[in-house]
C-alpha positions as CSV (number, residue, x, y, z in Angstrom):
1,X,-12.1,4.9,35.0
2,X,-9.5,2.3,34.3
3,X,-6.4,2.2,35.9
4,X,-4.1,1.1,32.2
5,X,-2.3,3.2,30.6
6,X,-4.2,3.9,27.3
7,X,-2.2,5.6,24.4
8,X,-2.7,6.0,21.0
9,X,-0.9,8.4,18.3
10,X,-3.6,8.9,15.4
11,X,-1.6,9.7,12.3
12,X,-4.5,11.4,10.3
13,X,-4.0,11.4,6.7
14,X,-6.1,15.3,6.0
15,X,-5.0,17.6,3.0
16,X,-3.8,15.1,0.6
17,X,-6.1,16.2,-1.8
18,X,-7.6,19.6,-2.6
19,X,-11.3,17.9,-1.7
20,X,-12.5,14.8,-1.1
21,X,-13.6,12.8,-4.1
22,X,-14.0,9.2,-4.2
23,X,-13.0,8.6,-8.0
24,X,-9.8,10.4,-7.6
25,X,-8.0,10.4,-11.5
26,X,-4.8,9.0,-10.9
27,X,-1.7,10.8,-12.7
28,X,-1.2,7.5,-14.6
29,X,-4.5,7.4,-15.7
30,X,-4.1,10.9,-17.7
31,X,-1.6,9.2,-20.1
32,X,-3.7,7.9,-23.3
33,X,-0.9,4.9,-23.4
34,X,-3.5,3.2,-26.2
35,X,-3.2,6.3,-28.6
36,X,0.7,6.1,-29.0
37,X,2.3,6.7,-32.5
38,X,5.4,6.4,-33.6
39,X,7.5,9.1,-34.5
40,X,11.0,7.8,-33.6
41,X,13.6,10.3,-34.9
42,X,17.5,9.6,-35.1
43,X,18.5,13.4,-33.8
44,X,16.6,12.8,-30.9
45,X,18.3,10.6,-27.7
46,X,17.4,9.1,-24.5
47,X,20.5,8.1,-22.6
48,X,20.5,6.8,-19.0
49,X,22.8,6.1,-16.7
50,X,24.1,3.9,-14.6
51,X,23.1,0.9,-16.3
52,X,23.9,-1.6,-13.2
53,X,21.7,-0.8,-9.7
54,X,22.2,-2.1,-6.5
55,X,25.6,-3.2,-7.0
56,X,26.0,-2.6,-3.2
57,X,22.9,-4.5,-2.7
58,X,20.6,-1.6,-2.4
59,X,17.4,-1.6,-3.7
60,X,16.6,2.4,-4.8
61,X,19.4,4.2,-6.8
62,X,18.5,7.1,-8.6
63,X,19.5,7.1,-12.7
64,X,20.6,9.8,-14.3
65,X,18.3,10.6,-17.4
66,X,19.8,13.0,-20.6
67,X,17.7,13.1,-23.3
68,X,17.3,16.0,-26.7
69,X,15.1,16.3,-28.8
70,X,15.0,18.1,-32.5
71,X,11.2,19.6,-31.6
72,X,10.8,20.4,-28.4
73,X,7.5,20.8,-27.0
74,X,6.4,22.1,-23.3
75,X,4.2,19.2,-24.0
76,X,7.2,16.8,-24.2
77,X,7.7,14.2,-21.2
78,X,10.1,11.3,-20.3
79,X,8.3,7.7,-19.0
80,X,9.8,5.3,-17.4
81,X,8.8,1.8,-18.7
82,X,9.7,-1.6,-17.0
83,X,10.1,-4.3,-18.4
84,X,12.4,-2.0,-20.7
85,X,11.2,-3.9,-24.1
86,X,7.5,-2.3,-23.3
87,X,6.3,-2.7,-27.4
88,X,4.5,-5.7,-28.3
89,X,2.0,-6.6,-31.6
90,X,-1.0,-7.3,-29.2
91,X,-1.9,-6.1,-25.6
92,X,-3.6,-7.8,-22.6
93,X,-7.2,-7.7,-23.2
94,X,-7.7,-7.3,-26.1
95,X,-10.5,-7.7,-28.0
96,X,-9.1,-7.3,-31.8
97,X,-6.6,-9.4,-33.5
98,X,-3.2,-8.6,-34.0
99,X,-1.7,-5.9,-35.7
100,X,1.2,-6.0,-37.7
101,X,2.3,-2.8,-35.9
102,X,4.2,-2.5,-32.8
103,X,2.0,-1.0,-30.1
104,X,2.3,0.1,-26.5
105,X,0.3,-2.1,-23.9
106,X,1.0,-1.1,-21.1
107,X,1.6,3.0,-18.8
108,X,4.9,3.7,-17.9
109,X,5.4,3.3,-14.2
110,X,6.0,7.1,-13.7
111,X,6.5,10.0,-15.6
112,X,8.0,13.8,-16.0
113,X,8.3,16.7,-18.0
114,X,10.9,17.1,-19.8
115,X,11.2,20.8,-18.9
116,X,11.0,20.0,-15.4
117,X,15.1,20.9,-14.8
118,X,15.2,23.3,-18.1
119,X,12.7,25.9,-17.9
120,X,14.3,26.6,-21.5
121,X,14.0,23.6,-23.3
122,X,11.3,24.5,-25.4
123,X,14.4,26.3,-27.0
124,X,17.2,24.7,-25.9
125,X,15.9,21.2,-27.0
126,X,18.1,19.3,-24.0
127,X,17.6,18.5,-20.7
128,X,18.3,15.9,-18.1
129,X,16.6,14.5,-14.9
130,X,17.2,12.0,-11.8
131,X,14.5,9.5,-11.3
132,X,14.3,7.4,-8.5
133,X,14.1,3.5,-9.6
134,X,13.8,0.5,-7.2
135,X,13.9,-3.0,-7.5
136,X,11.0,-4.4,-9.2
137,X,11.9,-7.6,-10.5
138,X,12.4,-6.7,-14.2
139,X,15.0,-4.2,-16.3
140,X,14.1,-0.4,-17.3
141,X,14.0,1.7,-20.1
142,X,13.1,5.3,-20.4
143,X,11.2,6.9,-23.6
144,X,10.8,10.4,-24.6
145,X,7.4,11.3,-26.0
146,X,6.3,14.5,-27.5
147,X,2.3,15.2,-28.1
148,X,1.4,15.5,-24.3
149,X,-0.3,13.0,-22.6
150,X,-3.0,12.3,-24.4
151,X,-1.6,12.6,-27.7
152,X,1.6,10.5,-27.1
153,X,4.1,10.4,-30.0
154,X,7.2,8.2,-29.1
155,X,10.7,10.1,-30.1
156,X,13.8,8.1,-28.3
157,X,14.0,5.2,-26.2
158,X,16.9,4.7,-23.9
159,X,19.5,2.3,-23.5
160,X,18.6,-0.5,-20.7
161,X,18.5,-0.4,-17.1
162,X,18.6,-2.8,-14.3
163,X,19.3,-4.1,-10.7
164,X,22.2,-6.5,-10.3
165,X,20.1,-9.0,-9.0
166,X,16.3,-8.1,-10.1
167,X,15.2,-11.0,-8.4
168,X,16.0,-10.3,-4.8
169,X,13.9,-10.3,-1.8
170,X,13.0,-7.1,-1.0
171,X,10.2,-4.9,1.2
172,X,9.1,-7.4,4.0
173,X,6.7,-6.2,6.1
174,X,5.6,-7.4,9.7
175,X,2.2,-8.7,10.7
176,X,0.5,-10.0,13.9
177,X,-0.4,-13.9,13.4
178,X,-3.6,-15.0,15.0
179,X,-1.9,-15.9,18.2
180,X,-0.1,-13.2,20.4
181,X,3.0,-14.4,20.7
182,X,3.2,-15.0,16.8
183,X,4.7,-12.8,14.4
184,X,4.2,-13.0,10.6
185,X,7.2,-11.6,7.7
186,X,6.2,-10.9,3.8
187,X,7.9,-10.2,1.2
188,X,8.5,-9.8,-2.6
189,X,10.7,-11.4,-4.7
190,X,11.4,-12.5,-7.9
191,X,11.7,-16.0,-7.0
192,X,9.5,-18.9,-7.4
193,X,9.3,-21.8,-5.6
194,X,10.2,-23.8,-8.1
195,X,13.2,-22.5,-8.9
196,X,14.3,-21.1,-4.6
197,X,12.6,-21.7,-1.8
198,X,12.1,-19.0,0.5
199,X,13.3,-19.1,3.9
200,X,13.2,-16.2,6.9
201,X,16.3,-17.0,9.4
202,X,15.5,-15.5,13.0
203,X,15.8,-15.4,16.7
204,X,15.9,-13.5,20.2
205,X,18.8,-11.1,19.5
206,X,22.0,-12.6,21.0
207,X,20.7,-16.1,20.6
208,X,21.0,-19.0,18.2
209,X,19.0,-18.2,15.3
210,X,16.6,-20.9,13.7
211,X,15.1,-21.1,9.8
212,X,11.3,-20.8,8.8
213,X,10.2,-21.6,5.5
214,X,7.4,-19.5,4.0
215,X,4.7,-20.2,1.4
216,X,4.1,-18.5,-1.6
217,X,1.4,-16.3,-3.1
218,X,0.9,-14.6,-6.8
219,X,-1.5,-13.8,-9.5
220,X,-2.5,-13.0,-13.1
221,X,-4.4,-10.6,-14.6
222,X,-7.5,-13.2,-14.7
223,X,-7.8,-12.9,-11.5
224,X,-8.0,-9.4,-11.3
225,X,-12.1,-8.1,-12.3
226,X,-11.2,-5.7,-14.6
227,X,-9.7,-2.4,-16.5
228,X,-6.8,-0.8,-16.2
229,X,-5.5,-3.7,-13.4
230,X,-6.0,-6.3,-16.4
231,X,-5.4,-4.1,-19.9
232,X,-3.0,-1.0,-19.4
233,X,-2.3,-0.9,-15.8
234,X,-1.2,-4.6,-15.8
235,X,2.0,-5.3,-14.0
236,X,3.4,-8.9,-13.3
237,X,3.7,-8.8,-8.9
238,X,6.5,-11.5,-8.6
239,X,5.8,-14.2,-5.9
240,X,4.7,-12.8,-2.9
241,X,6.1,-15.3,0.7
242,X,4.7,-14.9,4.1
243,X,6.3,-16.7,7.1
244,X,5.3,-17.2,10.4
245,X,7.6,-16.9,13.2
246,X,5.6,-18.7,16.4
247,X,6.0,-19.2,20.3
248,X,7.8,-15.7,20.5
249,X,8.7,-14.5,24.5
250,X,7.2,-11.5,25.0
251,X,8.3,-7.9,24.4
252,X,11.9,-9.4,23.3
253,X,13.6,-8.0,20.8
254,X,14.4,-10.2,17.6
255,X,16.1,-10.3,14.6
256,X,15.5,-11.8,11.1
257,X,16.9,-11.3,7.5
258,X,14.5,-13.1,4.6
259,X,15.9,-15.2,2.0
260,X,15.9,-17.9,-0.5
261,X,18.0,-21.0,-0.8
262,X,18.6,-21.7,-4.5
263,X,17.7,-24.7,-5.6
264,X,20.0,-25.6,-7.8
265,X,23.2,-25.1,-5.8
266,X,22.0,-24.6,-2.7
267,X,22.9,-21.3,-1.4
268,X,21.5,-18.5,-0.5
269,X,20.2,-15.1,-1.2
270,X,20.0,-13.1,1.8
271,X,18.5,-9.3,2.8
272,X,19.8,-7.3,4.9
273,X,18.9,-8.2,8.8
274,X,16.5,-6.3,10.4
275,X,14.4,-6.2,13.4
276,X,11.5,-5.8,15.8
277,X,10.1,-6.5,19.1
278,X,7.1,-9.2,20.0
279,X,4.0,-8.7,21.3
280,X,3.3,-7.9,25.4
281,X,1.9,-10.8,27.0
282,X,-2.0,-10.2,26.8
283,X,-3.4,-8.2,30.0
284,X,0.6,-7.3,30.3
285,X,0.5,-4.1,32.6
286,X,3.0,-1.7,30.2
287,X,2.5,1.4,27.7
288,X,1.9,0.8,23.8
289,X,1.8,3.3,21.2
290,X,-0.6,1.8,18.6
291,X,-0.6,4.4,15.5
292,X,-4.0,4.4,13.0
293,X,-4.7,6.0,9.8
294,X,-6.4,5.6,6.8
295,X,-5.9,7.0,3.4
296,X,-2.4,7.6,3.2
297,X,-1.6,7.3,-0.6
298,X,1.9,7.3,-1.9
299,X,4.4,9.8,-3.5
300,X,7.6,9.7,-5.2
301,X,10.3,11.6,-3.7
302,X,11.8,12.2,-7.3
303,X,8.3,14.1,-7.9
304,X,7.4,12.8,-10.6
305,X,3.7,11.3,-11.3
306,X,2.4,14.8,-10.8
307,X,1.6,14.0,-7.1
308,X,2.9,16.7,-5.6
309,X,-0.7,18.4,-6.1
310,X,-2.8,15.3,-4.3
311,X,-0.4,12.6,-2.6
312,X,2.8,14.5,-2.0
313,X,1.3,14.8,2.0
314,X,2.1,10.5,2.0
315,X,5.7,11.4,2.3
316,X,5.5,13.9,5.4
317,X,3.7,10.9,7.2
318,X,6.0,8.1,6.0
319,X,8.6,10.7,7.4
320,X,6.7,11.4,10.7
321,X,5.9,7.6,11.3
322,X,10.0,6.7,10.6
323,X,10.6,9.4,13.0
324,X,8.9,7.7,15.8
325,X,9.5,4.2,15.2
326,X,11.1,4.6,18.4
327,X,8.5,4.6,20.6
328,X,5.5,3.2,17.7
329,X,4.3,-0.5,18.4
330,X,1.9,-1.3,16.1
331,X,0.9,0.7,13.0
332,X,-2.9,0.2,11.4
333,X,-3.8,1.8,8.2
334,X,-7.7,1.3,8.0
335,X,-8.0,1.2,4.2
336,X,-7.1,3.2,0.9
337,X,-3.3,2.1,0.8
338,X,-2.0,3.3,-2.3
339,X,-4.8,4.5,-4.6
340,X,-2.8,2.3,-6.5
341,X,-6.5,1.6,-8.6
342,X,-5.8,-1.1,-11.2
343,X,-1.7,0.4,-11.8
344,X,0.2,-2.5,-10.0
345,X,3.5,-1.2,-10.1
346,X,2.5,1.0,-7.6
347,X,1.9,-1.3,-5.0
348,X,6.0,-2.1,-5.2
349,X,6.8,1.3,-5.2
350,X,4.2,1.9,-2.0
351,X,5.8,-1.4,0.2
352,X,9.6,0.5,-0.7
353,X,8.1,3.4,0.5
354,X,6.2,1.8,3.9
355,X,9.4,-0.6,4.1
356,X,11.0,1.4,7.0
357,X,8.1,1.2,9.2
358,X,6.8,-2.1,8.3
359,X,10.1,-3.9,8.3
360,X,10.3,-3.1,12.2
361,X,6.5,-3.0,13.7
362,X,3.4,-4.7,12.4
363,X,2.0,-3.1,9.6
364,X,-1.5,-3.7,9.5
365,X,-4.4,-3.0,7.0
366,X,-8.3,-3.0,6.7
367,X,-10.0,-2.9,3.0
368,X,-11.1,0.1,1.6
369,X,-12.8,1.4,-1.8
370,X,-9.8,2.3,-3.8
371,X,-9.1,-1.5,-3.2
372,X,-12.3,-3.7,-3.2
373,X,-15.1,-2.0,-5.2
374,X,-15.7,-3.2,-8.8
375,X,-19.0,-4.1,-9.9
376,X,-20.1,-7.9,-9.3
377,X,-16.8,-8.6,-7.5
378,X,-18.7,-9.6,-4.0
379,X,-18.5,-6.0,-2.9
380,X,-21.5,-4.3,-1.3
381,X,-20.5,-1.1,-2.9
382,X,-21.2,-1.2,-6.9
383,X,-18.4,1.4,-7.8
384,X,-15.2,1.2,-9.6
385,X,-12.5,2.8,-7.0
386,X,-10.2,-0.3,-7.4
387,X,-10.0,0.2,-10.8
388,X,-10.1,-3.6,-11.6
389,X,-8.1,-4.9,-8.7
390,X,-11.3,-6.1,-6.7
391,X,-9.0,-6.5,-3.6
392,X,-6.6,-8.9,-5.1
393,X,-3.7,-7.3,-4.6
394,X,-3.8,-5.7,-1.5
395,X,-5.1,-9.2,0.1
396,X,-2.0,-10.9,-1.8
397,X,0.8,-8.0,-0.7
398,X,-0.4,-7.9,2.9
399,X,-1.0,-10.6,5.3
400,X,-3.7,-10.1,8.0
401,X,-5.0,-12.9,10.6
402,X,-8.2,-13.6,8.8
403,X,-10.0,-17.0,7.9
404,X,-10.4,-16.6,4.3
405,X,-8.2,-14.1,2.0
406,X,-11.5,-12.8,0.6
407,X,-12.8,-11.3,3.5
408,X,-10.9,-8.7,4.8
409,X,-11.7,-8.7,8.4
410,X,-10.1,-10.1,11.4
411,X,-9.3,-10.0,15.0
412,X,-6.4,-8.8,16.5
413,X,-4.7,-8.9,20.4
414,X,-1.8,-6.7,21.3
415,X,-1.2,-6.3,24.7
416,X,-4.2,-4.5,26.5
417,X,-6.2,-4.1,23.0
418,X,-8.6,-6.1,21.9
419,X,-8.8,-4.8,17.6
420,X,-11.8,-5.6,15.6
421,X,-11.0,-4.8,12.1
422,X,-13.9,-4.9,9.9
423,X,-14.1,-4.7,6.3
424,X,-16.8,-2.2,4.9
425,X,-16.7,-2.7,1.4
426,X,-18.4,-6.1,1.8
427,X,-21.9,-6.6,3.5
428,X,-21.9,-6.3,7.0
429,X,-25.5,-6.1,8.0
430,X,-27.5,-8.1,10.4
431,X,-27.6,-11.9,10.1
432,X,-24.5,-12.0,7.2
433,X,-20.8,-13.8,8.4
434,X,-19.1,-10.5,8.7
435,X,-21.6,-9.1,11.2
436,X,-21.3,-12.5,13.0
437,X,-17.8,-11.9,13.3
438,X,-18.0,-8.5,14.7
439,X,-20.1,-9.9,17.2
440,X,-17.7,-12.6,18.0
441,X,-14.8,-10.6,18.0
442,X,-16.6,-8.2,20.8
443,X,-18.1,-10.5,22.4
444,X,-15.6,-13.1,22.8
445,X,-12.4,-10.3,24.9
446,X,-11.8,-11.1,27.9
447,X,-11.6,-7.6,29.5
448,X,-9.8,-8.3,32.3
449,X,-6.7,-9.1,30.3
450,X,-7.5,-6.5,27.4
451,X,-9.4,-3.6,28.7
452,X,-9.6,-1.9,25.9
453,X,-11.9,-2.7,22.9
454,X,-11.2,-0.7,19.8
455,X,-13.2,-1.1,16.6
456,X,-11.9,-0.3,13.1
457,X,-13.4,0.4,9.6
458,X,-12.4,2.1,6.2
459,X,-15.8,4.0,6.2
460,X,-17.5,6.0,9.0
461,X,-20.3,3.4,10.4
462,X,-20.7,6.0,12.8
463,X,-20.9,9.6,12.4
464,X,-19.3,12.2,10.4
465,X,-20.0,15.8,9.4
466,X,-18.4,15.8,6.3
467,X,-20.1,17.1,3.4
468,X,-21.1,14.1,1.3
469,X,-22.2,12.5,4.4
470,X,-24.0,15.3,5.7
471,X,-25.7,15.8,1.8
472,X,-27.4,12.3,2.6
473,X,-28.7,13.3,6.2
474,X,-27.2,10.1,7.2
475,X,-24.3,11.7,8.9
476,X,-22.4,8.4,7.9
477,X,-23.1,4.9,5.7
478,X,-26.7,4.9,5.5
479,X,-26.8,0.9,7.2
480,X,-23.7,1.4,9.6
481,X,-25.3,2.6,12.9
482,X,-28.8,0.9,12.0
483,X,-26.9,-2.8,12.2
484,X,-23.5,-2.3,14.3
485,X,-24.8,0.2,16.9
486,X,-26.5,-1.4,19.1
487,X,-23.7,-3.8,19.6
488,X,-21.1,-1.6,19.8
489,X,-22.7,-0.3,23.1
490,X,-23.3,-3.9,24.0
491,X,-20.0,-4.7,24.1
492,X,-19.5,-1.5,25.5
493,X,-16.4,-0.8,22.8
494,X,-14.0,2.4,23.9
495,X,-13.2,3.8,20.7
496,X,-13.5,3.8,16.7
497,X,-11.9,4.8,14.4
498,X,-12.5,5.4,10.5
499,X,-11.4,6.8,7.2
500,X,-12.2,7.5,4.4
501,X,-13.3,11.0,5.1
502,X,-10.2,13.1,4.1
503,X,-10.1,15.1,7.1
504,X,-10.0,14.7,11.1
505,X,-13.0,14.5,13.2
506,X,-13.7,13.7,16.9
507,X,-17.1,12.7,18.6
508,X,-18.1,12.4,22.6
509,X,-19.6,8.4,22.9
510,X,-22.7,8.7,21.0
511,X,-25.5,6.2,21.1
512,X,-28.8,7.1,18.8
513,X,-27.3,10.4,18.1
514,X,-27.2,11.6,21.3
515,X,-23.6,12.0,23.8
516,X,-23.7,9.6,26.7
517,X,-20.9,11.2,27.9
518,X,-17.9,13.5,28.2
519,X,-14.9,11.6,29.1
520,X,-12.0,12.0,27.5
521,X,-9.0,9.5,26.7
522,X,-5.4,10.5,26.0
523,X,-4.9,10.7,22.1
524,X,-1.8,12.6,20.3
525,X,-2.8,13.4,16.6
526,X,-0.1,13.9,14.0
527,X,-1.1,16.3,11.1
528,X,1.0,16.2,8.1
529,X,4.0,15.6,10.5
530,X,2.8,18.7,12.9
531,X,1.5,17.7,16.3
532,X,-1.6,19.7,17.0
């Protein structure tokens, strides 16, 4: 037995839908957006309020929405659309040519009922509502429909909304860098480099502070693979900057604020500081927490979307996770972020959720379905679960320590762990550059300074009894043990951990599906915010 300390917290995302199904429907994707008419009517109104956000430099405020309507349905429904001026003659993709009709291009970014505060509106014919809105870059309007989803009729559109400064930096979240003593920042912002360059100013706290610059990702929606992420679900993702914050003394506490200095007068725009401590020296003798999940999902906590019957869980373990940032060190979410699948305003909406936790301790991620598979993409699965994002923007939102964007796998060091994050929705069978990494990666730890070897994976290369698993008599992903097994007990590698599988499982070692043995390492497991 070793002599280290070994604990981890596993945060297991189970429950946050009714069963597992990997082609979850999306609330967003119920709205038939493309079959929109217009019924605009004078006696009906949309009115929201306040029209400035953020004037103390905050970056959610919840808007008062009052709206009537001269027919009202059950059916009727409020979305929120952003940019606000969401009508256009012709829509991304398309394969027609214009129409000398306005249309609607693109799904709101959330939605409601309008009789969700009014059980009598059907009668009444007015109602009102708060929805949460946070800073995405661009203004807001809200627009009342009648028909349903999938009969849309447009009523009333609102007045304009919109954050003092849309363009601010906002949502950074931590990283490891592919050194220990290195830290990486990202964030989102509205700024290019062309017109601000962006800048994180940092330092041990108490001590003179120094400036880093950052470079700066983005794409379009030719770089996405396909539908809705490049038609309907389209959302422009603002410049994405990642900068790396080096030589850091170990287990110090620093602080940072991210910015950007304008270019044409030459100050600044500044967050608000935050944050976080450095990594242990490697082979350091002290405890670390190190949470893992997978599959988390996101929610809104106005409740709208409809999520409160498959993702409203994602808020109890946001909740949980903020809870214990206090004695967290790492956090590693092993795949299926946001189910954002091709609707890119929801990737925002998940880093303002995540921004707590991720502001404050690495926030790491591995590739899973619901953001890699598309057909002919490069990925080894032939599905659609991205819904056209083919990995794009979870490899542009998050940084992680690997060699090429692309290919979402990577080492990491933190202290006495050793964590080789592999990426199963590209090949990883014998002979191909991912299966020589994992061999690398386990090979190449020096146990005497990390004892502790922990291998990490969206889908279960190992075993599972879950039922679409056990359907195959496979027990797992039909190559996974035939090509990884033997050198996981090679390498002799202490734990795994996987996703994927929407509820919580736990196996003795197992080598060619037999136990090798019985002992047991110290784990907590939070479920849905209950320790069990």
């Amino acid at each position: 037995m070793r002599e280290q300390q070994y604990f981890v917290i596993l945060v297991i995302v189970v429950g946050a839908f009714q069963e597992v199904n990997c082609h979850i429907e999306k609330p967003l994707s119920g709205i038939a957006i493309h079959k929109t008419t217009f019924h605009l009517n004078e006696k009906a109104h949309v009115n929201a309020s306040p029209a400035v956000l953020g004037s103390n430099g905050q970056h959610s405020e919840h808007v008062l929405v009052e709206f009537s309507s001269p027919y009202p349905s059950d059916d009727d429904w409020i979305g929120v659309f952003s940019a606000a001026d969401f009508m256009s003659s012709s829509c991304p993709g398309d394969n027609k040519k214009s129409v000398n009709r306005p249309r609607v291009c693109s799904v709101p970014i959330k939605f409601q009922y309008a009789n969700i505060s009014n059980p009598r509106y059907n009668s009444t014919g007015g109602g009102s509502m708060k929805l949460q809105l946070i800073n995405q870059r661009s203004d807001f309007s809200f627009a009342l429909f009648s028909g349903g989803l999938l009969n849309p009729k447009l009523v009333a559109i609102s007045n304009k909304v919109a954050f003092e400064n849309p363009n601010a930096p906002v949502y950074p979240r931590l990283a490891l860098g592919k050194e220990w003593n290195e830290m990486t920042v990202t964030w989102t912002s509205g700024y290019g480099p062309h017109v601000a360059e962006p800048v994180v100013e940092w330092g041990i706290k108490g001590g003179k502070s120094k400036l880093s610059h950052a470079r700066t990702l983005t794409y379009g929606p030719n770089d996405l693979c396909g539908p809705p992420a490049r038609t309907i679900g389209w959302r422009d993702p603002g410049y994405i900057h990642t900068s790396f914050l080096k030589e850091l003394w170990p287990s110090s506490k620093y602080t940072y604020k991210v910015g950007h200095r304008l270019s044409n007068a030459g100050a600044f725009i500044w967050s608000k500081e935050y944050h976080f401590k450095s990594s242990p020296f490697p082979g350091q003798d002290s405890l670390q927490h190190v949470v893992i999940f997978g599959d988390m999902g996101k929610a809104e906590v106005d409740g709208s979307n409809d999520y409160s019957s498959t993702q409203r869980p994602s808020l109890n373990t946001t909740r949980q996770l903020i809870k214990d940032l206090n004695k967290t060190d790492a956090v590693f979410h092993i795949g299926d972020i946001c189910y954002a699948s091709g609707y890119l305003s929801q990737w925002d909406q998940f880093t303002a959720q995540i921004e707590p936790i991720a502001s404050t301790v690495p926030y790491m991620i591995a590739s899973g379905n619901h953001e890699r598979d598309w057909p002919h993409s490069g990925s080894f699965y032939h599905g659609v679960d991205s819904g056209g994002e083919c990995g794009v923007p979870a490899e542009t939102m998050f940084y992680v320590p690997n060699q090429n964007r692309d290919k979402l796998w990577y080492s990491s060091d933190y202290g006495m762990f050793r964590f080789c994050v592999a990426d199963t929705e590209q090949d990883w069978s014998k002979g191909t550059d991912q299966y020589k990494f994992i061999e690398h990666c386990l090979a190449s730890v020096d146990r005497k300074k990390q004892p502790w070897l922990i291998f990490l994976a969206h889908r279960v290369l190992g075993y599972s009894s879950t039922s679409f698993y056990a359907e195959t008599g496979y027990f797992a992903e039909r190559l996974g043990r035939v090509h990884l097994e033997k050198l996981w007990k090679k390498y002799k590698v202490d734990i795994a951990v996987y996703g994927h599988a929407h509820n919580y499982e736990r196996t003795c070692p197992v080598y060619q599906s037999l136990c090798t043995n019985y002992e047991k390492v110290t784990t907590r497991v939070q479920w849905m915010g209950q320790s069990t």
